[in-house]
N, C-alpha and C positions, 0 to 999 in steps of 0.2 A: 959382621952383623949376624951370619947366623951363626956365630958359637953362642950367642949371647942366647938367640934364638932355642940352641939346643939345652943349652943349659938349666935355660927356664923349666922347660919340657922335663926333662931329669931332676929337676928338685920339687918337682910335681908328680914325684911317685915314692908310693908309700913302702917304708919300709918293714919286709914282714919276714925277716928275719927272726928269731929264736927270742923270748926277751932273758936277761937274765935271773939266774936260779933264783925262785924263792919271791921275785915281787910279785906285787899284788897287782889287777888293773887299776886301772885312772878312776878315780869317785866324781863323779859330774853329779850337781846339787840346782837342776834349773829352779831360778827364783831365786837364789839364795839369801837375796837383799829387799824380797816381795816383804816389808814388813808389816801387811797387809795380810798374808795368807793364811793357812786351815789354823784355828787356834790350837788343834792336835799335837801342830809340830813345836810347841811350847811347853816347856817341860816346866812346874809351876818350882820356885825354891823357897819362898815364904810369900806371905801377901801382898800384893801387887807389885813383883821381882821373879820372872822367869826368863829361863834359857833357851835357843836353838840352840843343839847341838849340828854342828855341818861334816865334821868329822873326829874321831873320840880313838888315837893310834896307843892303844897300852903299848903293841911293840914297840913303838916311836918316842915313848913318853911324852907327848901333845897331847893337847883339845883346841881346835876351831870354834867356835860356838859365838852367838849373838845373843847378848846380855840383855832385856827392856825391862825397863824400871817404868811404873805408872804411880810413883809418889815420891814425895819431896824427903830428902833426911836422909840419913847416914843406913849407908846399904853395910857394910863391914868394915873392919881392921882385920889383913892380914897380908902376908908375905907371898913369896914365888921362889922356887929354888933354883927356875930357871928364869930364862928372857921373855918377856912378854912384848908383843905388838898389838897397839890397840886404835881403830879406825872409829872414830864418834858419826853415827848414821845419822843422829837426831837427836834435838834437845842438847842440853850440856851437865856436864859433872866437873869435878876434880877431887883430890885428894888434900886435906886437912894439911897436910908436910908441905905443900908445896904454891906457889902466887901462882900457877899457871892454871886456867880452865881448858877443857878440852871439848869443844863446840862442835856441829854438825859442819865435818872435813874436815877435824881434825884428826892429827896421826900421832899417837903415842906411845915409845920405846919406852920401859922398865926394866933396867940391869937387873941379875938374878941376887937376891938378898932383899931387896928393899921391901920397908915395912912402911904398908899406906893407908890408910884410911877413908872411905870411898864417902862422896856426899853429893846427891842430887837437891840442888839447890829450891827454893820454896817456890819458886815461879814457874820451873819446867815439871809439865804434865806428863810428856812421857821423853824418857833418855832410851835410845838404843846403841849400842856401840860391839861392834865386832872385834873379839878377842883372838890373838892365837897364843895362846900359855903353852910355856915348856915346863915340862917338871914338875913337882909336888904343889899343890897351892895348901895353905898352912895357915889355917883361922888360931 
């Protein structure tokens, strides 16, 4: 009983060891799903379609970022060189290629090539969905 005891105790200390060469610290983004917050943090991309960026790694080749759309109709066509993960916060979309919608909880993987065609349907006021894009995106 008490090794169990002891062991707790020891994996409840931090460790501050050296980190290795060259990383960066940890980016903490409190809010980061407030899609509520300062309209500042909205970066505009055309008319009523802008970004949060949450993290932007050129050394990584990523973008984090939360997409919100506040109108109906076709946002682009284009492609990704890498893998995309995409988590729908709100409202629903999908893409012209394919039967599936991607509704609020929904979770959507993009193999790196695929060419899609993005369209917020006439009924949803506002779409937000959180992107993590690898690699080139290519309008």
């Amino acid at each position: 009983m008490s090794s169990t005891v002891d062991m707790k105790n020891e994996e409840a200390v931090p460790y501050t060891g050296p980190k290795p060469y060259g990383m960066s610290d940890d980016l903490i983004v409190p809010g980061a799903l407030d899609l509520e917050c300062d309209e500042r943090l909205w970066v505009p991309q055309s008319k009523d379609v802008e970004f949060r960026p949450l993290v932007l790694s050129a050394s990584q080749g990523y973008f984090v970022n939360i997409l919100r759309v506040r109108r109906s109709g076709i946002l682009s066509r284009h492609r990704h060189a890498g893998a995309v993960h995409a988590f729908t916060l709100r409202g629903r979309w999908h893409y012209l290629e394919y039967d599936w919608w991607a509704e609020a909880g929904t979770y959507a993987f993009e193999p790196p090539g695929d060419i899609h065609t993005l369209e917020v349907p006439e009924d949803v006021t506002e779409m937000a969905t959180l992107f993590h894009v690898s690699g080139a995106y290519i309008y």
